[in-house]
C-alpha positions in Angstrom: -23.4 -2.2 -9.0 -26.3 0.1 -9.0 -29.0 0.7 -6.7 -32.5 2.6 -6.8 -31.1 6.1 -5.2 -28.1 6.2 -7.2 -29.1 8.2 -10.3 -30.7 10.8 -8.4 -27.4 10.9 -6.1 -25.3 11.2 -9.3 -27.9 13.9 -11.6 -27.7 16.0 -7.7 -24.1 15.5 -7.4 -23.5 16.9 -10.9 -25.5 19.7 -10.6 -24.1 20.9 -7.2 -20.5 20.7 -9.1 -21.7 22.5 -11.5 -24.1 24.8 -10.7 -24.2 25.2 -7.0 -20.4 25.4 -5.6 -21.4 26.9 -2.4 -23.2 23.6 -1.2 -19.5 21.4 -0.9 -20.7 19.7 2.3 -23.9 18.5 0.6 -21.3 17.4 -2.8 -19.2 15.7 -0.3 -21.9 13.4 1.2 -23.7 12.8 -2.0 -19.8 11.9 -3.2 -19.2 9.0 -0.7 -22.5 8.0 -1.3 -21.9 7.2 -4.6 -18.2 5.6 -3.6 -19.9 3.3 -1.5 -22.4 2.6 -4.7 -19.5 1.2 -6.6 -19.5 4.5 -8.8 -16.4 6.5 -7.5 -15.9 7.4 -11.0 -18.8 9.5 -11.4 -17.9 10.6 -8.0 -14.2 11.3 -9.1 -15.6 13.6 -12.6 -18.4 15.4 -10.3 -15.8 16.3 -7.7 -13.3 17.5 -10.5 -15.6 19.6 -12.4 -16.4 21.4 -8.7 -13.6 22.5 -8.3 -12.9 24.0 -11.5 -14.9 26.5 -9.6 -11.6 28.8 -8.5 -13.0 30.1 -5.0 -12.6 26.8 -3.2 -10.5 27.6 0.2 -7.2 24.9 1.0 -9.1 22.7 3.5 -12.0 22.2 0.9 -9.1 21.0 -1.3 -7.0 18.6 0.9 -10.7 17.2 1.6 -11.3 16.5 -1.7 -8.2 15.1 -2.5 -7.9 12.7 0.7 -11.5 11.4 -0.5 -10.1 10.8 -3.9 -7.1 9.3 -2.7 -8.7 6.6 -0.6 -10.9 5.8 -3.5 -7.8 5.2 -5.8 -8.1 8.5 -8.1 -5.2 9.8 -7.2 -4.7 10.9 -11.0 -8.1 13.0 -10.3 -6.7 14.2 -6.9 -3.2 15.4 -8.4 -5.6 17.7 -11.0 -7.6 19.3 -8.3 -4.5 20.3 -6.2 -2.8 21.1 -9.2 -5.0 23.4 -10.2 -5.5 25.0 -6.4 -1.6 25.5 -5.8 -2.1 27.6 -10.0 -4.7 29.9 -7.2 -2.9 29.6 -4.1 1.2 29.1 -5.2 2.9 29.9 -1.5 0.4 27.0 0.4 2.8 24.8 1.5 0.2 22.1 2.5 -1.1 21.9 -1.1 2.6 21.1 -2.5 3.2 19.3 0.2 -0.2 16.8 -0.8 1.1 17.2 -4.9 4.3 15.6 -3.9 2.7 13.1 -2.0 0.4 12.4 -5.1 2.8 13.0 -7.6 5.4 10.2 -6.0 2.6 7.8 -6.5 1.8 8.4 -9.6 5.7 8.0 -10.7 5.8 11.7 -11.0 9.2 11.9 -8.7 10.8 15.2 -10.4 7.4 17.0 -10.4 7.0 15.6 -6.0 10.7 16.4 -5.5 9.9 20.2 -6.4 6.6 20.2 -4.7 8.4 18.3 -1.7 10.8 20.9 -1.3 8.9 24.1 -1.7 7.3 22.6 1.5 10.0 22.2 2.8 11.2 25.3 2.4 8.3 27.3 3.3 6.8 25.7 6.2 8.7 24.8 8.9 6.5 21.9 10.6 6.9 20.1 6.8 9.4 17.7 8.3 5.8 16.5 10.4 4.4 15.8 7.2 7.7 13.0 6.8 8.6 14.5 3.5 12.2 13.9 4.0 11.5 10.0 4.0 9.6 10.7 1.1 12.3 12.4 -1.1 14.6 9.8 0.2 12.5 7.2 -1.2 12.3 8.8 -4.5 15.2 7.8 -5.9 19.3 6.0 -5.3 22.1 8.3 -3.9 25.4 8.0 -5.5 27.2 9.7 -3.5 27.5 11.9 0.0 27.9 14.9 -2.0 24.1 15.1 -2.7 22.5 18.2 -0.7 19.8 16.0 1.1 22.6 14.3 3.1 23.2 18.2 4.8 18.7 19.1 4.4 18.5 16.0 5.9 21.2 16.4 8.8 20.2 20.1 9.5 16.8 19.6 10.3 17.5 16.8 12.8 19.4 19.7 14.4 15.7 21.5 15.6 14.8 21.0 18.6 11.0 21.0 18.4 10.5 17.8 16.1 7.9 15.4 17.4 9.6 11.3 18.2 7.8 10.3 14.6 9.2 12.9 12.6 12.6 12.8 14.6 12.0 9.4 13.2 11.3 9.4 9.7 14.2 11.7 9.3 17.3 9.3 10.9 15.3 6.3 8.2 15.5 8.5 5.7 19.5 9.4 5.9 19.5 5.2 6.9 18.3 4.8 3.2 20.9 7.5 1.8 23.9 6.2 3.5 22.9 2.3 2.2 22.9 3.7 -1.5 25.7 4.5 -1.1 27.6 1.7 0.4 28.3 3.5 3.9 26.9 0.2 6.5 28.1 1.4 9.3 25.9 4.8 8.8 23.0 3.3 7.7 23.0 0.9 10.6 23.8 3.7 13.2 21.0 5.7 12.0 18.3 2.7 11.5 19.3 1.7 15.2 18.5 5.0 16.7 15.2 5.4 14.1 14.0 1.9 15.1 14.6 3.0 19.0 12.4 5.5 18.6 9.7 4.1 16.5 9.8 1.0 18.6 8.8 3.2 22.3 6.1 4.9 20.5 4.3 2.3 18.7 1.2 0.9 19.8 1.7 -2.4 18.4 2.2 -5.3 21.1 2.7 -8.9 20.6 0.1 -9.8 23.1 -2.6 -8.4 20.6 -0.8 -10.3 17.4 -0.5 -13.4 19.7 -4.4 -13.0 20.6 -5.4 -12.5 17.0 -3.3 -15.0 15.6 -4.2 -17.6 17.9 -7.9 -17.0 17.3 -7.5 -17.5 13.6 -5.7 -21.0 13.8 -8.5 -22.3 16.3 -11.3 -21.1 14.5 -13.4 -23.8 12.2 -11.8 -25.4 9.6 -15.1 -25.5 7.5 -14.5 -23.1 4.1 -18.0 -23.9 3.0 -17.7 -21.3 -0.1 -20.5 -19.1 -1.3 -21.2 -19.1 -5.3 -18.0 -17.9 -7.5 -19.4 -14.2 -8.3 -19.9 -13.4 -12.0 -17.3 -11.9 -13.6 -15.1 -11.5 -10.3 -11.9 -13.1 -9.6 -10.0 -12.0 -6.2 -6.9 -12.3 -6.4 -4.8 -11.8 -2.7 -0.9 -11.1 -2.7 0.1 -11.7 0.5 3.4 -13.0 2.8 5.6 -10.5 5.3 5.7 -6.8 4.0 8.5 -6.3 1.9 8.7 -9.9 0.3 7.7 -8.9 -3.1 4.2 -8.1 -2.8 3.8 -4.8 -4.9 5.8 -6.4 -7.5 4.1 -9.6 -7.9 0.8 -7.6 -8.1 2.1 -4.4 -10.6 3.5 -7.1 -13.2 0.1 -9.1 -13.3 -1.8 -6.1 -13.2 -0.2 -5.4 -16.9 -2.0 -7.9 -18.0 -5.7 -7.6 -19.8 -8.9 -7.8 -17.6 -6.5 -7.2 -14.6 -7.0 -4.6 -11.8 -4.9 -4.1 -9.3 -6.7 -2.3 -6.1 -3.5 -1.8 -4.0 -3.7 -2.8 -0.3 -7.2 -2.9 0.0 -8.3 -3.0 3.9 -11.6 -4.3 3.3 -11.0 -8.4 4.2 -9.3 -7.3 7.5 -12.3 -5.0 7.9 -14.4 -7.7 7.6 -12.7 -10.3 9.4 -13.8 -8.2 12.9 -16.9 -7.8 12.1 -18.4 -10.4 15.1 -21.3 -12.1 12.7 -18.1 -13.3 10.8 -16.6 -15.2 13.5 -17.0 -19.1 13.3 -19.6 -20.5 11.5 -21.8 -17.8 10.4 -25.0 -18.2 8.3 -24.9 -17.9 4.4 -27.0 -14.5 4.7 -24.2 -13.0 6.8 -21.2 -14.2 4.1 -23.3 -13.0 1.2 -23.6 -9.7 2.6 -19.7 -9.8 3.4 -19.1 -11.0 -0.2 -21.5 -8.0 -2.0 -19.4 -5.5 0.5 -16.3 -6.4 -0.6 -17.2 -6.6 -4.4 -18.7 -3.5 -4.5 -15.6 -1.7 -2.9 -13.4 -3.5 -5.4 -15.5 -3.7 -8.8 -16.0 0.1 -8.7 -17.0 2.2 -11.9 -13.3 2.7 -13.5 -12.9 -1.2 -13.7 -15.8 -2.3 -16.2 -14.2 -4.6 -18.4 -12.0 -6.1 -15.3 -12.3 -9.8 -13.9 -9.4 -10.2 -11.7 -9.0 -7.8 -9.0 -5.5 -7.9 -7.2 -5.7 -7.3 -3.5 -2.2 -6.7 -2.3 -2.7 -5.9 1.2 0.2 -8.3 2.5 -1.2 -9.0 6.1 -4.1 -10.4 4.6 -2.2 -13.8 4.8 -4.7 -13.7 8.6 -7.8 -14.2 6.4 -7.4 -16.2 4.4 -10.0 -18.9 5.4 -12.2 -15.9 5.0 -11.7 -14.7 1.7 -12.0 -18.4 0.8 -15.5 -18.6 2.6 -16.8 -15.9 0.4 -15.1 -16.0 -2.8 -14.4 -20.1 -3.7 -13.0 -18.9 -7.0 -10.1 -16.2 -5.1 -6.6 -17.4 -5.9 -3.8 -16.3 -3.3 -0.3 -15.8 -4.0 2.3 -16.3 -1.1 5.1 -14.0 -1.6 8.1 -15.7 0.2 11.8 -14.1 0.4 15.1 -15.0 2.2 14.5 -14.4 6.0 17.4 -12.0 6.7 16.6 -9.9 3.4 13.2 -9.6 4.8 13.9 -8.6 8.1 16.7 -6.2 7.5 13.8 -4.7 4.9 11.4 -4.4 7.0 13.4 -3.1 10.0 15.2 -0.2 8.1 11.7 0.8 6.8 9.4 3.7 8.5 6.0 2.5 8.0 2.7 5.0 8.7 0.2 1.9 9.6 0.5 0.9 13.7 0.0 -2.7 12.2 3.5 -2.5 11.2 4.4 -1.6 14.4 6.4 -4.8 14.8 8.8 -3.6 12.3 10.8 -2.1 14.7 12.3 -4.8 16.6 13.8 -7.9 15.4 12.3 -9.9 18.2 8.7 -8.9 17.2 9.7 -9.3 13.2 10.9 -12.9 14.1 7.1 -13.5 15.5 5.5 -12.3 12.6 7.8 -14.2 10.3 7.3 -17.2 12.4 3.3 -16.8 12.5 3.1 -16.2 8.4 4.5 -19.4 8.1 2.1 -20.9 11.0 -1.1 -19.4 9.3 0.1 -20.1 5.5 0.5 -23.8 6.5 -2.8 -24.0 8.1 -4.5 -22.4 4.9 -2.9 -24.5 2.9 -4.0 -27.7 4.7 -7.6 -26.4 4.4 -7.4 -25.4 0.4 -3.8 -26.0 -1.0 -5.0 -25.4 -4.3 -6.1 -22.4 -4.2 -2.6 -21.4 -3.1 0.8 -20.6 -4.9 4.0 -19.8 -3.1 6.7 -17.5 -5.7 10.3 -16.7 -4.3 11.3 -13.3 -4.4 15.0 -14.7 -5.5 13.4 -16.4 -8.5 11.3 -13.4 -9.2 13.7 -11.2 -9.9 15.6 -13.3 -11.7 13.6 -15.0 -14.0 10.3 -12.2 -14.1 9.3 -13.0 -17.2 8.9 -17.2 -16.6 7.3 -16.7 -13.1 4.8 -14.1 -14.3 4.0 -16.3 -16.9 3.6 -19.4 -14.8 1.2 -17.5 -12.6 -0.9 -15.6 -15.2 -1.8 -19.1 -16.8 -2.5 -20.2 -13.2 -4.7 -17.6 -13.0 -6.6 -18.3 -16.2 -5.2 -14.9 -17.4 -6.7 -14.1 -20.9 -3.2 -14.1 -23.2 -0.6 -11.3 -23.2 0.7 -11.4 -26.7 2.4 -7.8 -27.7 1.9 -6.1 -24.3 5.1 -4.6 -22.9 5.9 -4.9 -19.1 7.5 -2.3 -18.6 5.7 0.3 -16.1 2.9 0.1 -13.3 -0.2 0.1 -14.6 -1.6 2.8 -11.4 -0.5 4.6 -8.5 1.4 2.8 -5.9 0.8 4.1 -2.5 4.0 1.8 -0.7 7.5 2.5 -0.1 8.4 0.4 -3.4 6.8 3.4 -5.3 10.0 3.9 -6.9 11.4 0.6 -6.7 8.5 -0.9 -9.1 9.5 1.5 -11.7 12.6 0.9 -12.5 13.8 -2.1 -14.8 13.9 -5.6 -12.0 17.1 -5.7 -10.5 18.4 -8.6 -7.8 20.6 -5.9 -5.7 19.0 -6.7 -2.9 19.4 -10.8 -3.0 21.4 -11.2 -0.3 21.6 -7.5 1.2 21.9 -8.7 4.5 25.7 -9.7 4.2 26.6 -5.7 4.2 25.3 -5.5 7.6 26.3 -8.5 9.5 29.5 -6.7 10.7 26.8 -3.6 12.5 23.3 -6.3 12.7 24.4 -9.4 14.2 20.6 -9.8 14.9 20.7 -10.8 11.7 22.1 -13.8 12.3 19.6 -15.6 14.3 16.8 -15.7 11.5 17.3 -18.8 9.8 17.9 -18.8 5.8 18.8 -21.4 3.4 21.6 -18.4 2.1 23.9 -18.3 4.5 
């Protein structure tokens, strides 16, 4: 999607990356111009060739690569600060956001390193929740690894904030499950969730508000036009029912682009000419907003475009409205499973606040299903629910059924075998390893230490 200003934009942009290094707030603007243009591409190539430039200080870096990284170029990102820390080598910071890169990118020996110079040479780098992030990198075998003592040691300063006090006890909860210690792992989730929990600004009177106002708004799904060449496709159910796996194995398939949890519909969905019935104007503005922060420059010979952002099961009477065509995919998982997930999980977004207390999880369990029912009394077939239990059992037939539900284009001679882009989630690593059911039926280890467990209601019990 072009517009009139956006070739001079891009022909200025290129020459101040170029040419003119000194101007960088000027390249910055003229950048998220262009983002918002649908061309972060050209944005992404102009941003790189700047700072090839070798005088660029560390904050003009970390800008650049938090720009790049909310865009999706996280590949381009992980070149500029790769090439700073070659000009800078003892910035912690810099290694500390090449790790963070890197472990998206499925780079985990290249973050671990990064990770831990960081570690080791800045000592507020447990703030930055690197500790979770090396935990999450990989399966312990065995309490003999050093990052049981790195992790217990630093929980031994006393000037850690509550969050990264936190983030440290989850990630020593993950380490102790890997390797079969319970008892540990529930010990050290109970006093992480404690934490998290009193700090959180999540309440259930704001989700009971906002849920409430979705199920009594209009039932009308009126629809706008199907846009050309663009098929939305929404993942969505609880966190941690399968959602980054549903979307990374359809987003190896042709035409497919997988945007990651996109927070444009919920950005949208408060905008107050968007509640009720609003005029057609209004939803084909919404619509061209949302396409152009989707389609984007990198994804020109792309139809479907994967929206993963779980919580988006809210909006769904929305992303109806505007795109008649969107397909939605209700990722579903044994109750327990989920909640023990999401409870031993330490999430950066306060809309996961809830995943901190079992009586909170329990309401958003219970208002999925609420909101899922009532979107699929208004346009059932435009839904299809998939079972994480199934899933990971039988990948091959349920990725199947849903790519020819999707009118996927075929498949023949392409290998699923690794994510097609940079995950940003806390299955980073879990998506890249071959599909594994391990976790069917993970609650059973901790019904002895979690008998909170026991109260969600499953048909495996």
């Amino acid at each position: 999607m072009q517009t009139g200003h956006q070739p001079n934009a891009e022909a200025l942009l290129v020459e101040l990356s170029t040419e003119r290094p000194r101007d960088a707030g000027v390249m910055f603007a003229l950048a998220r111009m262009l983002i918002a243009q649908s061309r972060s591409g050209a944005a992404a190539a102009a941003i790189r060739s700047f700072f090839e430039h070798p005088s660029h200080d560390t904050e003009l870096v970390i800008q650049a690569v938090e720009l790049l990284d909310a865009c999706n170029h996280a590949r381009d990102a992980e070149a500029i600060v790769e090439r700073a820390i070659q000009a800078i080598p003892d910035e912690a910071r810099l290694h500390a956001y090449a790790g963070m890169l890197e472990l998206k990118l499925g780079e985990f020996r290249r973050a671990r390193e990064h990770y831990l110079f960081a570690l080791d040479h800045a000592p507020q780098a447990c703030e930055w929740h690197i500790p979770h992030g090396i935990a999450q990198m990989q399966r312990y075998h065995d309490a003999q690894h050093p990052d049981f003592v790195r992790f217990h040691d630093y929980l031994t300063r006393g000037n850690l904030s509550d969050k990264a006090r936190s983030t440290l006890l989850f990630a020593l909860a993950k380490a102790n499950d890997d390797i079969g210690d319970f008892a540990e792992a529930a010990a050290h989730s109970r006093q992480a969730n404690a934490i998290a929990h009193a700090t959180t600004k999540w309440t259930r009177k704001q989700w009971r508000r906002a849920v409430e106002a979705r199920l009594n708004a209009s039932a009308a799904i009126c629809g706008l036009e199907p846009q050309s060449n663009f098929i939305p496709v929404f993942v969505v159910g609880v966190p941690r029912s399968g959602t980054t796996l549903v979307a990374e194995l359809l987003a190896r398939r042709p035409m497919v682009c997988n945007r990651g949890e996109s927070r444009w519909l919920a950005e949208l969905a408060q905008q107050a000419d968007l509640v009720g019935n609003s005029n057609r104007t209004t939803l084909q503005r919404a619509a061209k907003t949302y396409v152009t922060q989707l389609r984007q420059d990198d994804a020109n010979e792309m139809c479907w475009f994967i929206d993963k952002q779980p919580l988006n099961f809210r909006y769904i009477d929305l992303a109806l409205t505007l795109f008649p065509n969107a397909k939605v995919i209700h990722c579903r998982r044994n109750a327990r499973d989920t909640a023990l997930s999401l409870w031993m999980q330490s999430f950066d977004e306060e809309v996961q606040g809830y995943a901190y207390d079992f009586d909170d999880i329990t309401l958003v369990m219970r208002d999925c299903e609420r909101l899922m029912e009532r979107w699929r009394d208004l346009c059932g077939d435009s839904i299809r629910a998939v079972d994480y239990e199934t899933l990971v059992h039988r990948p091959d037939t349920v990725i199947s059924e849903l790519a020819a539900w999707l009118d996927f284009p075929p498949a023949e001679g392409q290998a699923i075998s690794q994510p097609a882009s940079g995950v940003s989630t806390a299955s980073a690593w879990q998506v890249r390893q071959p599909i594994y059911a391990r976790s069917v039926g993970r609650w059973r280890n901790y019904t002895q230490y979690l008998p909170e467990l026991l109260r969600f209601k499953c048909e495996d019990q």
